[in-house]
PyMOL Python script that loads the backbone (N, CA, C, O; Angstrom):
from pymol import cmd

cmd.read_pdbstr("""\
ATOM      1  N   UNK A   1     130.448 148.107-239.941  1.00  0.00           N
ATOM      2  CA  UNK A   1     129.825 147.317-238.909  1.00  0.00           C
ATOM      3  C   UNK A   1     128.707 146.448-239.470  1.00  0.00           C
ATOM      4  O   UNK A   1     128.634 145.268-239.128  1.00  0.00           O
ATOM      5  N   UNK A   2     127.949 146.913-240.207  1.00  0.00           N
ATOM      6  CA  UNK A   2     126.550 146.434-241.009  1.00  0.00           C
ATOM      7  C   UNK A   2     127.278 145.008-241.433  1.00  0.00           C
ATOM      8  O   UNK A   2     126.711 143.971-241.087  1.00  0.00           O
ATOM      9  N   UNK A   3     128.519 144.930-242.174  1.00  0.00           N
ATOM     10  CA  UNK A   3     129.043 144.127-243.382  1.00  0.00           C
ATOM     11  C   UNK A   3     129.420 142.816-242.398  1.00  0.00           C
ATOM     12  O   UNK A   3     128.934 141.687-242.471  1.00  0.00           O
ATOM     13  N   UNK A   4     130.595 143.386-241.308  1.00  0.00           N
ATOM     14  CA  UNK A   4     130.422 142.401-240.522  1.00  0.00           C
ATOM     15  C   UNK A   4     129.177 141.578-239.520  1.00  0.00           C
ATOM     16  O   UNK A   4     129.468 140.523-238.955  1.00  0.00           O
ATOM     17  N   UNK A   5     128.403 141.922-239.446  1.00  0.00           N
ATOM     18  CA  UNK A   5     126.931 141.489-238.135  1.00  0.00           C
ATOM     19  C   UNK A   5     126.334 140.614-239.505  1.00  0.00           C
ATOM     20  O   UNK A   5     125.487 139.786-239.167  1.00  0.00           O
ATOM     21  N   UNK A   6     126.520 140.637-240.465  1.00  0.00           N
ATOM     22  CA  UNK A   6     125.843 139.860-241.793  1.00  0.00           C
ATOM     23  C   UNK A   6     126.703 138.762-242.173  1.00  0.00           C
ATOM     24  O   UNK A   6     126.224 137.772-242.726  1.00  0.00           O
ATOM     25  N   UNK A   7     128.169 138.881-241.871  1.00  0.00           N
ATOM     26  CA  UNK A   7     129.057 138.052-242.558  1.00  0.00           C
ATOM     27  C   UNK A   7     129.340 136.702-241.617  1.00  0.00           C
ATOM     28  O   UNK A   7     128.812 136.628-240.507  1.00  0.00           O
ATOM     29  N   UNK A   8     129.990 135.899-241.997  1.00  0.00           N
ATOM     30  CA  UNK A   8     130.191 134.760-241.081  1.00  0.00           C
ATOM     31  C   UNK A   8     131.412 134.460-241.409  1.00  0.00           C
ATOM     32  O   UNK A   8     131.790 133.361-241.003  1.00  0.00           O
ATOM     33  N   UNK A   9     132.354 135.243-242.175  1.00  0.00           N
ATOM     34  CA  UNK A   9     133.603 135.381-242.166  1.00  0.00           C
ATOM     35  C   UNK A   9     134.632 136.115-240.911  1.00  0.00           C
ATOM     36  O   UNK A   9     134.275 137.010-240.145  1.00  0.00           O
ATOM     37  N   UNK A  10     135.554 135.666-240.944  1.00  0.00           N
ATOM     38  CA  UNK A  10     136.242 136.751-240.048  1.00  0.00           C
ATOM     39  C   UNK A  10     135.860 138.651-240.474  1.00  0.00           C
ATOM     40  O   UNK A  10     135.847 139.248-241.550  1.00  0.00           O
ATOM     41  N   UNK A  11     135.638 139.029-239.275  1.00  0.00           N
ATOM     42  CA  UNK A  11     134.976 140.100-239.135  1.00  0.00           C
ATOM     43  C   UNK A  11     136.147 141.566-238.800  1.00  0.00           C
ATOM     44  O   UNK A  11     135.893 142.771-238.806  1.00  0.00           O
ATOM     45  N   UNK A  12     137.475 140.821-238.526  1.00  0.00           N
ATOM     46  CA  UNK A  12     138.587 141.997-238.378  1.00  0.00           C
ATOM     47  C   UNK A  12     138.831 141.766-239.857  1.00  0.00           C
ATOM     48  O   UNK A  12     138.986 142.882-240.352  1.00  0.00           O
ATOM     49  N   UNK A  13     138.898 141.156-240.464  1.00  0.00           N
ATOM     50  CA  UNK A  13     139.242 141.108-242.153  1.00  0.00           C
ATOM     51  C   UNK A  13     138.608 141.674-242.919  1.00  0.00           C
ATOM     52  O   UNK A  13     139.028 141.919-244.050  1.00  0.00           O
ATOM     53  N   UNK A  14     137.505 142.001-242.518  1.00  0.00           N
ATOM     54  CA  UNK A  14     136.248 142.892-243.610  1.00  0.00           C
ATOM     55  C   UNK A  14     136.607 144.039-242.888  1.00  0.00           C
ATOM     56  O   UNK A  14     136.855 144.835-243.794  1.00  0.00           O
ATOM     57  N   UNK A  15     136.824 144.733-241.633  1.00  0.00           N
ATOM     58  CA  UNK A  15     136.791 145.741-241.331  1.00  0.00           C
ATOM     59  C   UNK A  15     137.819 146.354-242.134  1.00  0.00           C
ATOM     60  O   UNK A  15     137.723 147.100-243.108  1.00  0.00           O
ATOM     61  N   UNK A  16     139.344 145.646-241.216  1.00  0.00           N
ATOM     62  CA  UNK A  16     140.402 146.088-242.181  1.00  0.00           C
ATOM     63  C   UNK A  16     140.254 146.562-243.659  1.00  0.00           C
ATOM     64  O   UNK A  16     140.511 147.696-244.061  1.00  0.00           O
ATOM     65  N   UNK A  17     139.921 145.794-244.205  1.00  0.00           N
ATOM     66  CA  UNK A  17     139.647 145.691-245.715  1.00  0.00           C
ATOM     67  C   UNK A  17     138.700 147.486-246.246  1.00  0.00           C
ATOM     68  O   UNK A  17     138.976 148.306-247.122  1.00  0.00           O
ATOM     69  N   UNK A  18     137.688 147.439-245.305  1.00  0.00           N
ATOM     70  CA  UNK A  18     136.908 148.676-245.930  1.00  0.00           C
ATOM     71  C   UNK A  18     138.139 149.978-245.419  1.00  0.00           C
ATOM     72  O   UNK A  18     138.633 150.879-246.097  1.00  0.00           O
ATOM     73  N   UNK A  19     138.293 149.710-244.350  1.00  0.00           N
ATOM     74  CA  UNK A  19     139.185 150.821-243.636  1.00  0.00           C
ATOM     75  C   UNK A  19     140.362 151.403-244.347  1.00  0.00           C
ATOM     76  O   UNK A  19     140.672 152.585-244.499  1.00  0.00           O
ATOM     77  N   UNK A  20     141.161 149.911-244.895  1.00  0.00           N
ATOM     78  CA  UNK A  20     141.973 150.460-245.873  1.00  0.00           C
ATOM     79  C   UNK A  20     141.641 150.801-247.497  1.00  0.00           C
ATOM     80  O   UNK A  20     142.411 151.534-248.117  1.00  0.00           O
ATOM     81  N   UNK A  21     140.645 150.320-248.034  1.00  0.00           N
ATOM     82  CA  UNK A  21     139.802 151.113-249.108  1.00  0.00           C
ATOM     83  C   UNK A  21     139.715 152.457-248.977  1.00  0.00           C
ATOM     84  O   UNK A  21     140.074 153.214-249.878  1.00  0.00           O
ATOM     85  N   UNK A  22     139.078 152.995-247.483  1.00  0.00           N
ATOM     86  CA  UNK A  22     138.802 154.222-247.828  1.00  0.00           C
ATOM     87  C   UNK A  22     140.035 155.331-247.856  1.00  0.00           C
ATOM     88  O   UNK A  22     140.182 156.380-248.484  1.00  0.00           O
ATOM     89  N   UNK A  23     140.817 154.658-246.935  1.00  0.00           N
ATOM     90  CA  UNK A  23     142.455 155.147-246.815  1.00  0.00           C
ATOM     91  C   UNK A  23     143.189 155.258-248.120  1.00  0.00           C
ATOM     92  O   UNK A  23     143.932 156.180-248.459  1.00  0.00           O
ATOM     93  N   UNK A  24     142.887 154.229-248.774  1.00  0.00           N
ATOM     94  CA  UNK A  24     143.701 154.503-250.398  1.00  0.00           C
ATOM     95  C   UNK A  24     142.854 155.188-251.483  1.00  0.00           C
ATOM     96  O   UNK A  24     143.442 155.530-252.509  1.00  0.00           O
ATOM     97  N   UNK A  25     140.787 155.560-251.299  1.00  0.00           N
ATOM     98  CA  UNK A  25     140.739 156.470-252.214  1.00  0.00           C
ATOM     99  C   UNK A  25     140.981 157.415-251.706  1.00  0.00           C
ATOM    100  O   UNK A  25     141.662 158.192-252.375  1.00  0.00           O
ATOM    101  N   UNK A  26     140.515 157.939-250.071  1.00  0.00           N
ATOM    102  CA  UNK A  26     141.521 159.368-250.330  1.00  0.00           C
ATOM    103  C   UNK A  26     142.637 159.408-250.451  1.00  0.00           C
ATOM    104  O   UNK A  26     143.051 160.513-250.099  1.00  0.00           O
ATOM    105  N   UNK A  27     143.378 158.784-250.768  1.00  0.00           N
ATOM    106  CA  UNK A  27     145.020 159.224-251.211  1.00  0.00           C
ATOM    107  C   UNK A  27     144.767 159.147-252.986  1.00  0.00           C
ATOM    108  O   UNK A  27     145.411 159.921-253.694  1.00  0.00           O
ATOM    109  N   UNK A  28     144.184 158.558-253.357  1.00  0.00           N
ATOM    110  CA  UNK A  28     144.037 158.347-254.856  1.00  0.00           C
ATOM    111  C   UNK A  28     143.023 159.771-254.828  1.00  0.00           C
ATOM    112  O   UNK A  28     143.364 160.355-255.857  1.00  0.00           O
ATOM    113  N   UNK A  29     142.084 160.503-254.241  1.00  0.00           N
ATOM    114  CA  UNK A  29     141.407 161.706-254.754  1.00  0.00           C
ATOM    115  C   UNK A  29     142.457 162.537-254.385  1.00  0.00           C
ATOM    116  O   UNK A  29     142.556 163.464-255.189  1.00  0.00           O
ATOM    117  N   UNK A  30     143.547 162.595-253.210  1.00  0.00           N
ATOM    118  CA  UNK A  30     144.458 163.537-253.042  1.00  0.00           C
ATOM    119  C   UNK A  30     144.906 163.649-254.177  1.00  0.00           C
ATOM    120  O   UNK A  30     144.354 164.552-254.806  1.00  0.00           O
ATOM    121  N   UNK A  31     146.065 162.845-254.984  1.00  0.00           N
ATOM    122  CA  UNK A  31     147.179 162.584-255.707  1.00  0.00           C
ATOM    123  C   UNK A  31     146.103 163.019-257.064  1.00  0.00           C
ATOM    124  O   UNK A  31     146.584 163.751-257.929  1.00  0.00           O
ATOM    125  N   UNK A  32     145.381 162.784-257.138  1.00  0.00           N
ATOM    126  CA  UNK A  32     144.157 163.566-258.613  1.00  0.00           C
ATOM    127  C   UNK A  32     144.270 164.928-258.524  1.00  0.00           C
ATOM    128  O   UNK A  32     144.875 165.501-259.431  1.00  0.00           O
ATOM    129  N   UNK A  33     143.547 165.934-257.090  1.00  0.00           N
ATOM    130  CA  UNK A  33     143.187 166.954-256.804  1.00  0.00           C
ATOM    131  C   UNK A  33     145.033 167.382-257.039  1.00  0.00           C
ATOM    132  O   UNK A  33     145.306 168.188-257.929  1.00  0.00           O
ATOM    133  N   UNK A  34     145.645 167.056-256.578  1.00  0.00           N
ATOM    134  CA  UNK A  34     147.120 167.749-256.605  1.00  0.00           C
ATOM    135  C   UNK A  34     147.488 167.891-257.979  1.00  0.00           C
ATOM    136  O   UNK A  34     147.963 168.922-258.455  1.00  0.00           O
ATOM    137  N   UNK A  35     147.215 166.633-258.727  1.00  0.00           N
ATOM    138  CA  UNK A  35     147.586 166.571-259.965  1.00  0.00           C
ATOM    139  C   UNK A  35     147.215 167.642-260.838  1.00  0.00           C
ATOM    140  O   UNK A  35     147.815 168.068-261.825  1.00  0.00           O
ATOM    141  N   UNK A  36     145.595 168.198-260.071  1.00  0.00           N
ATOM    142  CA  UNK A  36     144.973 169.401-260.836  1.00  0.00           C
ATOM    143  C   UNK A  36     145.209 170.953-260.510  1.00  0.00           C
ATOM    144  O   UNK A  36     144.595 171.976-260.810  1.00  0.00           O
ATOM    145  N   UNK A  37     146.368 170.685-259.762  1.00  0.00           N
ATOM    146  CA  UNK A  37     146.778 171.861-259.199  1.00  0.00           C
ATOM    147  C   UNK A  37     146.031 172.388-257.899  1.00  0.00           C
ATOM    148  O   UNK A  37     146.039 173.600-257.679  1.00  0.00           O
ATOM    149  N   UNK A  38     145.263 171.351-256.866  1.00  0.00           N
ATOM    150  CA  UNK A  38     144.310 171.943-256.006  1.00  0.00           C
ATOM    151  C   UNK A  38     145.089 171.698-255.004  1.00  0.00           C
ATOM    152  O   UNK A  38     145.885 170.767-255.132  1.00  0.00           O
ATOM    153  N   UNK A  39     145.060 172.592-253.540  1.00  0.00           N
ATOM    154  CA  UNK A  39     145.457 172.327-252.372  1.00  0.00           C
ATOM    155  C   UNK A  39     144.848 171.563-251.699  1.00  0.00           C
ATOM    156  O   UNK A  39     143.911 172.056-251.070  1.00  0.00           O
ATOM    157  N   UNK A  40     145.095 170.123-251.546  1.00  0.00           N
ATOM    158  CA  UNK A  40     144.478 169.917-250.404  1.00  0.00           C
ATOM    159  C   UNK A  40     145.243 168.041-249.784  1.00  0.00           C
ATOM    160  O   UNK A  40     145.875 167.205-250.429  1.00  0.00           O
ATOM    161  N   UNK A  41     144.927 168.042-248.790  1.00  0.00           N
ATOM    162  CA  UNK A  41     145.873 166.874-247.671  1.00  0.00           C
ATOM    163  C   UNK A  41     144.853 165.626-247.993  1.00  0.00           C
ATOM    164  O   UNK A  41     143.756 165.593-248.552  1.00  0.00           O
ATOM    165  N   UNK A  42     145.683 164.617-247.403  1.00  0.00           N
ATOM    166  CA  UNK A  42     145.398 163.470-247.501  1.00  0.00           C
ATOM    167  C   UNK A  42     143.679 163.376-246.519  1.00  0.00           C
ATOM    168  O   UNK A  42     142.699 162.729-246.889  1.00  0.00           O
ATOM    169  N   UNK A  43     143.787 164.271-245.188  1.00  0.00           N
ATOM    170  CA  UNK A  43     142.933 163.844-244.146  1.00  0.00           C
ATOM    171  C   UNK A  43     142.302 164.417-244.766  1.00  0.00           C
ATOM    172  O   UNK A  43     141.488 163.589-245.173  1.00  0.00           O
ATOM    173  N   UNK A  44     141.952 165.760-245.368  1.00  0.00           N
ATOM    174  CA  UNK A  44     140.529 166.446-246.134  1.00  0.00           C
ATOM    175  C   UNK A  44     139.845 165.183-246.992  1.00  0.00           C
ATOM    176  O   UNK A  44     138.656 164.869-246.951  1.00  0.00           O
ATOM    177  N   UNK A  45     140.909 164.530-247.787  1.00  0.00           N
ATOM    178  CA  UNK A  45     140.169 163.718-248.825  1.00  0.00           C
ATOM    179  C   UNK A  45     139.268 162.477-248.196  1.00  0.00           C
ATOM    180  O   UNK A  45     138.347 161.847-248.715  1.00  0.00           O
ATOM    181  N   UNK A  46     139.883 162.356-246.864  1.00  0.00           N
ATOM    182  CA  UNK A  46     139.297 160.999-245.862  1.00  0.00           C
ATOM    183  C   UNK A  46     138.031 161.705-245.827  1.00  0.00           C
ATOM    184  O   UNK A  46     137.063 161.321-246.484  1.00  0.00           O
ATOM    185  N   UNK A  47     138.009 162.830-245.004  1.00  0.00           N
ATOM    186  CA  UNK A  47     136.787 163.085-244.526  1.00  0.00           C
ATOM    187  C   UNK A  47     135.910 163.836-245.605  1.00  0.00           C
ATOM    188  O   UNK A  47     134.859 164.315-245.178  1.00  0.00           O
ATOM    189  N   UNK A  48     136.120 163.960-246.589  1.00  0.00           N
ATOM    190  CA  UNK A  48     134.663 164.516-247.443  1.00  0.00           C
ATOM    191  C   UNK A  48     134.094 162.852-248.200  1.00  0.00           C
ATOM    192  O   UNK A  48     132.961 162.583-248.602  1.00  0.00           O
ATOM    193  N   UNK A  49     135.337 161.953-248.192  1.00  0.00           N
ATOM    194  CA  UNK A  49     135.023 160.602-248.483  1.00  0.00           C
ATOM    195  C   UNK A  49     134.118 160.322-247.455  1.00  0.00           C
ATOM    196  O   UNK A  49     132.960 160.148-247.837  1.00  0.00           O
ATOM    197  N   UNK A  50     134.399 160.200-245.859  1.00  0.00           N
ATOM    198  CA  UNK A  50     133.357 159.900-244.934  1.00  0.00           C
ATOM    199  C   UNK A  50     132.188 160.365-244.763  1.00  0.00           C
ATOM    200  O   UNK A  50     131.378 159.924-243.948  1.00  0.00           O
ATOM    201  N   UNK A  51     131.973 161.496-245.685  1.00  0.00           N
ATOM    202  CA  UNK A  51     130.756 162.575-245.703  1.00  0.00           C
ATOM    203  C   UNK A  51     129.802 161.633-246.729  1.00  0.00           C
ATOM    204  O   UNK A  51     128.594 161.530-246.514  1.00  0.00           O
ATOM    205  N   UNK A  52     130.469 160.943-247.884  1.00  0.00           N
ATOM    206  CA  UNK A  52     130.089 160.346-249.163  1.00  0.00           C
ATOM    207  C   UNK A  52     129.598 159.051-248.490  1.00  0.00           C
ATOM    208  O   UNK A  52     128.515 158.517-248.729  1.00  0.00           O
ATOM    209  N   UNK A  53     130.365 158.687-247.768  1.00  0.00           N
ATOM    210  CA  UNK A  53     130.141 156.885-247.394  1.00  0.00           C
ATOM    211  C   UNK A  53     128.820 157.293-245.954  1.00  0.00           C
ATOM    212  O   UNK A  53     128.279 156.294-245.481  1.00  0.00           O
ATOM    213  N   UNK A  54     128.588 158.040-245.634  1.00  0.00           N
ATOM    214  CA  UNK A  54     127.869 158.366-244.170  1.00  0.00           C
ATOM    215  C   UNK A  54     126.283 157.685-244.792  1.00  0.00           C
ATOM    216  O   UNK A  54     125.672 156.768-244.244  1.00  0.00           O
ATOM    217  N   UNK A  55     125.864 158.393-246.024  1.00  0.00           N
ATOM    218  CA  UNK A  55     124.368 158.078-246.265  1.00  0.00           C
ATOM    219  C   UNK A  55     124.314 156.470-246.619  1.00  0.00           C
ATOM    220  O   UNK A  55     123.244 155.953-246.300  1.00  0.00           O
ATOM    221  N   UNK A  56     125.248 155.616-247.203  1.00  0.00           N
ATOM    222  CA  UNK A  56     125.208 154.506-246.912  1.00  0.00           C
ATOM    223  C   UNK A  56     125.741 154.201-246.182  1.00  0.00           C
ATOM    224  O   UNK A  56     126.129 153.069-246.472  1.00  0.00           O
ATOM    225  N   UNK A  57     126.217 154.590-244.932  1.00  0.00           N
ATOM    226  CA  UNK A  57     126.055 153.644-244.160  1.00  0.00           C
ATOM    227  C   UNK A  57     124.884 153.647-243.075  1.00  0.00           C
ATOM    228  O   UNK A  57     124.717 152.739-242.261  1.00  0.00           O
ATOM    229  N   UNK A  58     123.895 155.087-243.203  1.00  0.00           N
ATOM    230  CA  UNK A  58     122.672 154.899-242.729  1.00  0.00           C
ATOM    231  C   UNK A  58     121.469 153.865-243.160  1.00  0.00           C
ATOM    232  O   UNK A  58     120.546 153.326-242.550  1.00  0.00           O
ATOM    233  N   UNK A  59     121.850 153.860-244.252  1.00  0.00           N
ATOM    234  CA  UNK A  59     120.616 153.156-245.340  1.00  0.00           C
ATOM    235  C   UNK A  59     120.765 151.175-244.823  1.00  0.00           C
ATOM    236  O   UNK A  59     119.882 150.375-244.514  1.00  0.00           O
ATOM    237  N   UNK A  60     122.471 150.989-244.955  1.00  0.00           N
ATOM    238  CA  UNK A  60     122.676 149.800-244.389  1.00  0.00           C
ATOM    239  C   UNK A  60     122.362 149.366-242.919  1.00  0.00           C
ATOM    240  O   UNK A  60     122.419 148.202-242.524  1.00  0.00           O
ATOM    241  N   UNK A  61     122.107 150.180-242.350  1.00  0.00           N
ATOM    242  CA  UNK A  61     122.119 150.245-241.330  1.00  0.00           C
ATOM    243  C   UNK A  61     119.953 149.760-240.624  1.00  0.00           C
ATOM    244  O   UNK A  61     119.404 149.071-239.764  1.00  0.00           O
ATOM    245  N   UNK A  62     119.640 150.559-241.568  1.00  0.00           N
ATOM    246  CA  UNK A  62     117.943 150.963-241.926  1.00  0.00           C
ATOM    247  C   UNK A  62     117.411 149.527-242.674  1.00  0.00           C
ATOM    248  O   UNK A  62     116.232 149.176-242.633  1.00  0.00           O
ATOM    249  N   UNK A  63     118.421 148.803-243.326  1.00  0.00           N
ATOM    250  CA  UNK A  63     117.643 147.703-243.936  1.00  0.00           C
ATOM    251  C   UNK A  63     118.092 146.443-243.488  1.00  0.00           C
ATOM    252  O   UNK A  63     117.530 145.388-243.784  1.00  0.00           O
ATOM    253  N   UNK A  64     119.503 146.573-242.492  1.00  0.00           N
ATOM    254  CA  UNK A  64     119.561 146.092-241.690  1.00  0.00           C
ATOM    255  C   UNK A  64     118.405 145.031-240.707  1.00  0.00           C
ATOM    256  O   UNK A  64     118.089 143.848-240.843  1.00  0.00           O
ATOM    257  N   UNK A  65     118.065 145.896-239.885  1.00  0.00           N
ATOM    258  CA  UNK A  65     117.225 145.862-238.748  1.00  0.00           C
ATOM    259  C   UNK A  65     115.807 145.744-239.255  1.00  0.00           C
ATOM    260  O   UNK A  65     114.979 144.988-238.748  1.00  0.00           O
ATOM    261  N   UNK A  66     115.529 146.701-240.500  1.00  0.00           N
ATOM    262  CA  UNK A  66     113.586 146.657-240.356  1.00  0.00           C
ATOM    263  C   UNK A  66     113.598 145.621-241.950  1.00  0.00           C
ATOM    264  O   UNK A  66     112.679 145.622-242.769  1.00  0.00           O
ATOM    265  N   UNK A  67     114.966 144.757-242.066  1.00  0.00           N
ATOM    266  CA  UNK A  67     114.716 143.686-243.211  1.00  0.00           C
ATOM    267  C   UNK A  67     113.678 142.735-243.265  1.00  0.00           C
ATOM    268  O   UNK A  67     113.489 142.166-244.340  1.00  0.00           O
ATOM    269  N   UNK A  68     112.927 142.447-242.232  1.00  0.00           N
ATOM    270  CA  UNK A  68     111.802 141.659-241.895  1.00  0.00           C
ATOM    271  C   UNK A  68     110.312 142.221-241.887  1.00  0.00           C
ATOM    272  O   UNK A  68     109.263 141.582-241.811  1.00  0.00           O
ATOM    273  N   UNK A  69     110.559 143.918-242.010  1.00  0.00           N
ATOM    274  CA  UNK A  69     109.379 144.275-242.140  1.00  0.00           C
ATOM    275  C   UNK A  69     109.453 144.787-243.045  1.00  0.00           C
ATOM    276  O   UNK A  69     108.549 144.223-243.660  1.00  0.00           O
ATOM    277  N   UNK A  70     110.095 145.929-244.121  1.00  0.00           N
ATOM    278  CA  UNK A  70     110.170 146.688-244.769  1.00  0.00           C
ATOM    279  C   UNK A  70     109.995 145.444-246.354  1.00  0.00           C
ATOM    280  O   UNK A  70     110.806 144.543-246.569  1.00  0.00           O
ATOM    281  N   UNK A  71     109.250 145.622-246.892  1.00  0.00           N
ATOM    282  CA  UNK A  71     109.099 145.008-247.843  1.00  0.00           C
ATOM    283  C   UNK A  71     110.266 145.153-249.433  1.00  0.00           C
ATOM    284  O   UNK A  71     110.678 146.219-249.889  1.00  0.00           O
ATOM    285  N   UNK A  72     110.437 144.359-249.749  1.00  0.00           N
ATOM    286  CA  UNK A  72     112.179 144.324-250.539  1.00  0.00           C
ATOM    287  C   UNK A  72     111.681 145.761-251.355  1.00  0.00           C
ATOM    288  O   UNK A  72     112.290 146.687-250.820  1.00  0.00           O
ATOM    289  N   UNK A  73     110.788 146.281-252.465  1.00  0.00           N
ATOM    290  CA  UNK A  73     110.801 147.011-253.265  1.00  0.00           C
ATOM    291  C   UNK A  73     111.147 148.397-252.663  1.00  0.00           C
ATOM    292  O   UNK A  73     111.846 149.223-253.250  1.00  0.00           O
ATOM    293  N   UNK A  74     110.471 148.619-251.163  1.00  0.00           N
ATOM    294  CA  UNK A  74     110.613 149.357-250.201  1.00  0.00           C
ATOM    295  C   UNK A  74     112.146 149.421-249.827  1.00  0.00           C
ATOM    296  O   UNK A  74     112.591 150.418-250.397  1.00  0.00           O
ATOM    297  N   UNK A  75     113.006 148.878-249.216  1.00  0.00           N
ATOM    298  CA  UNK A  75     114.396 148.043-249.523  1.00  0.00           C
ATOM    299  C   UNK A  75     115.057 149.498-250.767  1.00  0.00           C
ATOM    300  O   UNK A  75     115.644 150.569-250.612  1.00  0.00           O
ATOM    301  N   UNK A  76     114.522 148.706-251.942  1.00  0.00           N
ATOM    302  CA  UNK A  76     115.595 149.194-253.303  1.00  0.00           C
ATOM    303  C   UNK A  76     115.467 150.681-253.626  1.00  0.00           C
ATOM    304  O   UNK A  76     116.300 151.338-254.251  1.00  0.00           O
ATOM    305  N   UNK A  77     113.900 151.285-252.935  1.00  0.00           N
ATOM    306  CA  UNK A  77     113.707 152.354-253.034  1.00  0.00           C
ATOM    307  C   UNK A  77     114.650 152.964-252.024  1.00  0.00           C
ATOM    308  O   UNK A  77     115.551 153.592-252.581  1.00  0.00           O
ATOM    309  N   UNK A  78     114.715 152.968-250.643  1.00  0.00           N
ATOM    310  CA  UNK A  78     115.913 153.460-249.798  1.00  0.00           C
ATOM    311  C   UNK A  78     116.945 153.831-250.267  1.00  0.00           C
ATOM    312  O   UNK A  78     117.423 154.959-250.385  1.00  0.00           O
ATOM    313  N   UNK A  79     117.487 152.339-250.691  1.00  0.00           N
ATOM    314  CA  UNK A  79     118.699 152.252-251.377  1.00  0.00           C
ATOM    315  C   UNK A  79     119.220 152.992-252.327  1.00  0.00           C
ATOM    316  O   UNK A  79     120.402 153.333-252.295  1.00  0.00           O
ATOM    317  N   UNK A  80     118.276 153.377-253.430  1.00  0.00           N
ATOM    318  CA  UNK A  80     118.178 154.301-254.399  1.00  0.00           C
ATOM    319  C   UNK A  80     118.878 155.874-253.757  1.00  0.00           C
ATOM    320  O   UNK A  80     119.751 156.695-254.037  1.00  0.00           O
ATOM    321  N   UNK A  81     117.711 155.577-252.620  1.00  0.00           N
ATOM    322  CA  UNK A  81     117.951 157.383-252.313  1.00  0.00           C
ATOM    323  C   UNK A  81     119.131 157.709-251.603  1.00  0.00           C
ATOM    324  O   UNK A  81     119.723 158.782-251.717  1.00  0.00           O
ATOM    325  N   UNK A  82     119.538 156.562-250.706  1.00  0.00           N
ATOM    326  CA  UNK A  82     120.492 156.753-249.873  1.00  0.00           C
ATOM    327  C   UNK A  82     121.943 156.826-251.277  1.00  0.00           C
ATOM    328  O   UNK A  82     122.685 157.807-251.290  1.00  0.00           O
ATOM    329  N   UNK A  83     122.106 155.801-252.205  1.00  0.00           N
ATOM    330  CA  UNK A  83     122.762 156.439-253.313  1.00  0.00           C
ATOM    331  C   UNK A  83     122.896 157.305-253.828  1.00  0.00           C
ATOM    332  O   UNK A  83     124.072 157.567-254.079  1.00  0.00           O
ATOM    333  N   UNK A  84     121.860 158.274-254.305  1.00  0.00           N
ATOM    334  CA  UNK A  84     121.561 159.722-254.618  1.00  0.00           C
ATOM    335  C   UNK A  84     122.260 160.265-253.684  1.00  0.00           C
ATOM    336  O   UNK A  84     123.300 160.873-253.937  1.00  0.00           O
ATOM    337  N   UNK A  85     121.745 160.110-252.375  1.00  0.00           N
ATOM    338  CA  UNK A  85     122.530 161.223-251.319  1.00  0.00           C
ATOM    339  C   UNK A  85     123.974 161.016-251.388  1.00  0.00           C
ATOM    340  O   UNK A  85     124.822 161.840-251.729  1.00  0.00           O
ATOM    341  N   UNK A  86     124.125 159.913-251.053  1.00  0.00           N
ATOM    342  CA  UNK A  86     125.746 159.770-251.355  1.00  0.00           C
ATOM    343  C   UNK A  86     126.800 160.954-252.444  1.00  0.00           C
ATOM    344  O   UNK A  86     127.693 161.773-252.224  1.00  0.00           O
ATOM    345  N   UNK A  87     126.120 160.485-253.563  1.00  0.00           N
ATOM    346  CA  UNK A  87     126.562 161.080-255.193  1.00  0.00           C
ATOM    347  C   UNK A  87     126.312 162.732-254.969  1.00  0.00           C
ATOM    348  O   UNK A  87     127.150 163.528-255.391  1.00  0.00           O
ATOM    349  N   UNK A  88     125.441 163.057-254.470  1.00  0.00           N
ATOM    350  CA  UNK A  88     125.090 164.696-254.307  1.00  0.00           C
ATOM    351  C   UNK A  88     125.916 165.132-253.160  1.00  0.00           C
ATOM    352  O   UNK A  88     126.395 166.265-253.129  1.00  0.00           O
ATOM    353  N   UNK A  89     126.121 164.163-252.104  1.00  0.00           N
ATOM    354  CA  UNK A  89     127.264 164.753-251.480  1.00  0.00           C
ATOM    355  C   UNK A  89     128.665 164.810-251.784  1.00  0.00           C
ATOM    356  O   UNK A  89     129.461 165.727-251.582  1.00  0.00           O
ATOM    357  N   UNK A  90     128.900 163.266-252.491  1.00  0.00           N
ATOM    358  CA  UNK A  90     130.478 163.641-253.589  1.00  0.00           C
ATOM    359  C   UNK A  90     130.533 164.712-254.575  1.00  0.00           C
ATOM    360  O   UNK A  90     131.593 165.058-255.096  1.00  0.00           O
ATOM    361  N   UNK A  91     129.219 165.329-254.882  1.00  0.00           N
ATOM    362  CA  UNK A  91     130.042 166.313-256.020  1.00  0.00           C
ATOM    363  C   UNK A  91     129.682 167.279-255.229  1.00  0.00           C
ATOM    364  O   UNK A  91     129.993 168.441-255.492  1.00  0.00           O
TER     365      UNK A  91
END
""", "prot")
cmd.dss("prot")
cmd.show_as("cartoon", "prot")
cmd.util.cbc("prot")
cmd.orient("prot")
C-alpha cells in the first residue's frame, strides 16, 4: 500500500507485482526447505515470509506519514531497525 500512495504509476501493477514476489519466494523457500529434507507447504512459507515483510511494512508505513517531521537521519535509523527486525524474524 505504502509503494502505491507514493507512486504515480499504475497502482494495480505494483500491487500485483509485490503480491506475486512474495508468492514465488515462498515457493522458492518451499522447494529449498524440501530440497533439505524439511516438511513443510507452500502456505507455511507465505506466512513466516509475511511475518519477515510485517516490520517493513510498519517502518514504511512510519516514514510514510511523519516524513515531514521526522528528520531524514531519524528516517535511516528506523529503517535500520525495522531491517534488523525483519532479519531476526527470518532466521
Amino acid at each position: 500500500m505504502t509503494v502505491s500512495l507514493t507512486s504515480s504509476k499504475d497502482k494495480e501493477t505494483i500491487f500485483g507485482t509485490i503480491f506475486f514476489i512474495i508468492w514465488v519466494g515462498g515457493f522458492v523457500v518451499t522447494l529449498n526447505a524440501k530440497f533439505l529434507g524439511g516438511k513443510v507447504s507452500i502456505f507455511q512459507s507465505v506466512c513466516v515470509l509475511g511475518y519477515c515483510v510485517f516490520p517493513i511494512n510498519i517502518v514504511s508505513i512510519l516514514t510514510l506519514f511523519l516524513k515531514s517531521i521526522i528528520p531524514f537521519l531519524v528516517r535511516v535509523l528506523i529503517v535500520t531497525l525495522g531491517f534488523m527486525w525483519s532479519t531476526k524474524a527470518s532466521v
